[in-house]
N, C-alpha and C positions, 0 to 999 in steps of 0.2 A: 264486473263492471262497477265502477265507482256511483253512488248514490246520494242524488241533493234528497234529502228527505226535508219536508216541509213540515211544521207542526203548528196546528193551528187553535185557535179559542180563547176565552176573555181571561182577563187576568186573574189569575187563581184556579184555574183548568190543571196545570200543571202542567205546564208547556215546559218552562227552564229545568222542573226536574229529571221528566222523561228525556232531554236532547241528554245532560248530565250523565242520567242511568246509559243511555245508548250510543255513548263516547268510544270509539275503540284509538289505539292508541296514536295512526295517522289523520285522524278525522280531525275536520275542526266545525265548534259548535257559535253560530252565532248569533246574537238578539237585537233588535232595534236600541233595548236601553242600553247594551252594553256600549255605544257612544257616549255617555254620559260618565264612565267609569265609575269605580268602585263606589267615591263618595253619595252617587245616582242624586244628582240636584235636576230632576223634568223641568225642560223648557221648553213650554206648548209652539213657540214661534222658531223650534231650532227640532220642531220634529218631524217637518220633511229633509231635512241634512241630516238626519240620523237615521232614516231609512235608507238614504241615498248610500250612506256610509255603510250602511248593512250590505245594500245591494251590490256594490262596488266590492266591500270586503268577500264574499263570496263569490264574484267574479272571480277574484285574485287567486281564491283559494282554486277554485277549477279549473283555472287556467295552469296553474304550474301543477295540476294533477296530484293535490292531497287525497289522502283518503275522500271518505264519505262527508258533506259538506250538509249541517243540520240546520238550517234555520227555525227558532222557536220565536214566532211573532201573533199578534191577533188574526190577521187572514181572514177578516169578515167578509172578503168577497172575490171571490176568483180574480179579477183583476187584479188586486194588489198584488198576486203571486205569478203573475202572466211574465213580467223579464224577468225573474230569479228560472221558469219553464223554460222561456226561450235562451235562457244562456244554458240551462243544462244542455239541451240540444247542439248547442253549437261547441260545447266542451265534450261532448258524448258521454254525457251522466243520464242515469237513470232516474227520473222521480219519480218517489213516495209523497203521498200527503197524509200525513196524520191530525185526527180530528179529535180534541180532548173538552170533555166539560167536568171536570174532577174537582170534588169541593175541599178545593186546598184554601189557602192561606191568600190572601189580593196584599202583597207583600209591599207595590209603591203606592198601597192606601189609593187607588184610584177612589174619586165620589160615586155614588151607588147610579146618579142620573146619565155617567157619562158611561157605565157600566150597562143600565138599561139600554142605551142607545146602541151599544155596539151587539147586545142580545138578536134588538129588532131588524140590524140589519147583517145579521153573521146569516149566513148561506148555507143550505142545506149542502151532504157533502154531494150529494148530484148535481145541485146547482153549480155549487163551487166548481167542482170539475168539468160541468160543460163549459162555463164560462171559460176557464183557463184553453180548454183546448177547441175553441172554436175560431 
């Protein structure tokens, strides 16, 4: 059975490398910035349309039944990952949620302040997981 696997943790965890390492060759991998494309210019006021755009693009993907469907985002709190769960369910995928704090590289230079904030409210992964399935 085909698998939304989730990955979650603050920037430089190493979210985009492990979906990268965990590719196989129907699956599709996707991230909130990858709406910003390649040249990646963040625009705080177009960053609910880019999770939207996430969320939608992974829709699309499990509705026509690709592979394994990766999303690598922050996920600081079960809700955020509550419609990416309930459309697995309604596609008949499987989800995984994977939880990374790996001291990589914070590659879109995120500020250290807006990094603490997302620290003090990232969710334990029990919490995280009741919230989704409650």
């Amino acid at each position: 059975m085909p698998t939304l696997i989730l990955i979650r943790g603050i920037p430089g965890s190493g979210k985009s490398t492990l979906a990268e390492r965990l590719m196989g060759e129907n699956d599709v991998h996707l991230e909130a910035d990858m709406f910003w494309g390649k040249d990646y210019k963040f625009d705080v006021t177009k960053l609910r349309e880019a999770h939207e755009w996430c969320l939608n693009s992974a829709k699309a993907a499990m509705a026509v039944g690709k592979g394994d469907v990766i999303v690598a985002n922050t996920f600081t709190q079960g809700r955020e990952a509550a419609k990416y769960v309930e459309s697995a369910k309604c596609y008949g995928y499987d989800v995984q949620v994977l939880s990374l704090s790996g001291p990589w590289d914070n590659i879109h230079n995120v500020p250290e302040e807006v990094m603490e904030k997302m620290r003090e409210r990232f969710q334990s992964n029990r919490d995280f997981c009741n919230e989704l399935y409650i």
